[in-house]
C-alpha positions in Angstrom: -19.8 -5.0 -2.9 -23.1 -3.2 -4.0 -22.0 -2.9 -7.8 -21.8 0.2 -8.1 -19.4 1.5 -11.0 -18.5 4.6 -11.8 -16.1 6.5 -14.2 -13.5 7.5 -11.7 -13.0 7.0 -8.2 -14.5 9.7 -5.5 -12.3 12.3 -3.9 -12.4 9.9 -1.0 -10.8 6.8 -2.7 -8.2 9.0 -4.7 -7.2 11.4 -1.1 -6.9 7.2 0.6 -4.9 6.1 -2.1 -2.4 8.7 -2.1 -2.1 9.2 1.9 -1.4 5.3 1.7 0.9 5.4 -1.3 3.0 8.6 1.0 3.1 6.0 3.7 3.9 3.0 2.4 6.7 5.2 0.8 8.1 6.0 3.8 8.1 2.6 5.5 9.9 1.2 2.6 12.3 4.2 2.5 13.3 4.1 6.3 12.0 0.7 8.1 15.1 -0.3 8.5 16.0 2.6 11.3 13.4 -0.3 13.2 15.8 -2.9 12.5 18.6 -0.4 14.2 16.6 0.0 17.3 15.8 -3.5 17.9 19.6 -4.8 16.9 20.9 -2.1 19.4 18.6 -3.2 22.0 19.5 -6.5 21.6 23.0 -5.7 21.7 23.0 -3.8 25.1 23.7 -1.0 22.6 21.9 2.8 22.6 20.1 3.5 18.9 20.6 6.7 17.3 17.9 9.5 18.0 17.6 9.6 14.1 17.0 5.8 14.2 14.3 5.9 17.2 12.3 8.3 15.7 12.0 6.9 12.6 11.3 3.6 14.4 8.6 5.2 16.0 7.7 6.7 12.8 7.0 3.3 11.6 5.2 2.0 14.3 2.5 4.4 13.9 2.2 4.9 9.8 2.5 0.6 10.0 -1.1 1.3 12.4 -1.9 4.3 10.2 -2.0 2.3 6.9 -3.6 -0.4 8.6 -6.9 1.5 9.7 -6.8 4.0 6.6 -7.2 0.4 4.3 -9.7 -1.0 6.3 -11.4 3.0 5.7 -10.1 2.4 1.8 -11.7 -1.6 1.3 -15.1 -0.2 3.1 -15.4 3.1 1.1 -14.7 0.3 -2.0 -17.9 -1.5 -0.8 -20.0 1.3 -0.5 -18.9 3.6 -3.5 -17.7 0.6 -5.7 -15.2 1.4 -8.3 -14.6 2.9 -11.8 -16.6 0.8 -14.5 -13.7 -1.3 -17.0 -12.6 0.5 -19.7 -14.3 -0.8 -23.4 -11.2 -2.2 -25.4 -9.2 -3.4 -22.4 -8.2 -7.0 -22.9 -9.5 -9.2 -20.5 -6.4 -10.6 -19.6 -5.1 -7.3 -18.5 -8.0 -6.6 -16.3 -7.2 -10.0 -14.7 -3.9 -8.5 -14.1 -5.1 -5.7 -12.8 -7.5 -7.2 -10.2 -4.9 -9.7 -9.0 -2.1 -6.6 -8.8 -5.2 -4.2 -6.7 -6.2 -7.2 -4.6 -2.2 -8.3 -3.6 -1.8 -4.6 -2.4 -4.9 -4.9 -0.1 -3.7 -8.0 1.3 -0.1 -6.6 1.6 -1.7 -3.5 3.1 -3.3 -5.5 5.5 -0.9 -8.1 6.7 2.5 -6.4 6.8 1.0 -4.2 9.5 -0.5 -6.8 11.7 2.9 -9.0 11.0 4.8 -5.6 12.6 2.7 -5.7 15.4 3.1 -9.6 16.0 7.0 -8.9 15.5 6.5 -6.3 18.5 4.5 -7.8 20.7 4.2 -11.3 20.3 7.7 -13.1 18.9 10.5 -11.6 16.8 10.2 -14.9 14.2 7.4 -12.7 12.8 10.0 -9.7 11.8 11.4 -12.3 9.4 8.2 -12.4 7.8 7.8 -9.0 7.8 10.6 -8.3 6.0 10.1 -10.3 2.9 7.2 -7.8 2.4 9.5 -4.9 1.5 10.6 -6.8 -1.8 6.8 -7.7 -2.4 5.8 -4.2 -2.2 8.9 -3.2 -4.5 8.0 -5.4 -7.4 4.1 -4.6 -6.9 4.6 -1.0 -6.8 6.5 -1.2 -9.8 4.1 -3.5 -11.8 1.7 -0.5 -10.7 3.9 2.6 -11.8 4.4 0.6 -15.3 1.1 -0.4 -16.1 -0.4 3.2 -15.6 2.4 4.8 -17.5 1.7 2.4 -20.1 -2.0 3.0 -20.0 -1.5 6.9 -20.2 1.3 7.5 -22.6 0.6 4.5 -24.9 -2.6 3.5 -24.6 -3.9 7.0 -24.3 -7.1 6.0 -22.3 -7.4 7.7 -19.3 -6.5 5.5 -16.6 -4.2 7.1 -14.8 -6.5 10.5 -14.7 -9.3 8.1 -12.9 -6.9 8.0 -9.7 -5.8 11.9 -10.5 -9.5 13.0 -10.7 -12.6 12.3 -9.0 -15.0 10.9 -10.8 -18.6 11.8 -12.1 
C-alpha cells in the first residue's frame, strides 16, 4: 500500500463497497436455488425456471464480486484508506482490521470455491457452503459495530462509507 490516508473513502471505494454488499446480498438471499439445480440434475429431475435463473444469477454475481474485489483491493492500494479515528481504542481498530481483511478473503475465496464446485469436483460445494454462515456472522459484526460507532459513539464512521471523502 502507498500509505496514503485520507478522511473518507473516494466515490470509487464507497460505489465498490455497496455494489458488492447488493451482491453478496443476493447470493446469501437465493444461493440455494443453485443447490436446486444441481440436486435436480442429479436426480434425473427438471429444476424450476425460478430456480435456474437464479442459479444462473449466482454464477455470474459469484464472478462479478470476484473481479469487482480484485478492482476494490487494487483501488485500496492506490487510494489507501481513511486515516484512524483519534480516541479509538486500539483494540477496536484491531477488530476492525481483522473484520475488513476476513471479508476480502471471503470475497475472494467463496467465488473461486463456486467455480471449483462447478468445474472441477462437487467436494468443493461443501466448502462453499460453510461460507454463507461466515458471511452471516461477519456481516453482522459489520452492521453492529457501525451502528455502534454512529448512534453511540457519535464519530462519524459510518458517514466515511456514506460520503466520499476529502
Amino acid at each position: 500500500m502507498n500509505g496514503t490516508q485520507t478522511s473518507g473513502y473516494s466515490k470509487l471505494q464507497i460505489t465498490l463497497h455497496w455494489v458488492i454488499a447488493a451482491l453478496v446480498a443476493f447470493q446469501l438471499i437465493f444461493g440455494e436455488g443453485m443447490t436446486n439445480v444441481r440436486d435436480a440434475a442429479e436426480e434425473g429431475t427438471t429444476a424450476s425456471s425460478v430456480d435456474t435463473a437464479v442459479s444462473i444469477g449466482h454464477y455470474w454475481f459469484g464472478i462479478a464480486i470476484l473481479v469487482l474485489v480484485l478492482v476494490r483491493l487494487g483501488v485500496r492500494l492506490m487510494q489507501g484508506v481513511p486515516q484512524r479515528l483519534a480516541g479509538t481504542p486500539t483494540w477496536m481498530d484491531w477488530a476492525a482490521r481483522l473484520v475488513h481483511w476476513a471479508f476480502y478473503l471471503m470475497l475472494f475465496a467463496m467465488p473461486l470455491l463456486g467455480l471449483l464446485t462447478v468445474y472441477v469436483s462437487d467436494a468443493f460445494g461443501d466448502i462453499h457452503k460453510l461460507g454463507k454462515p461466515v458471511f452471516i456472522v461477519l456481516i453482522a459484526v459489520h452492521v453492529v459495530a457501525a451502528l455502534y460507532h454512529q448512534f453511540i459513539k457519535r464519530d462519524g464512521t459510518l458517514r466515511r462509507i456514506l460520503v466520499p471523502g476529502r
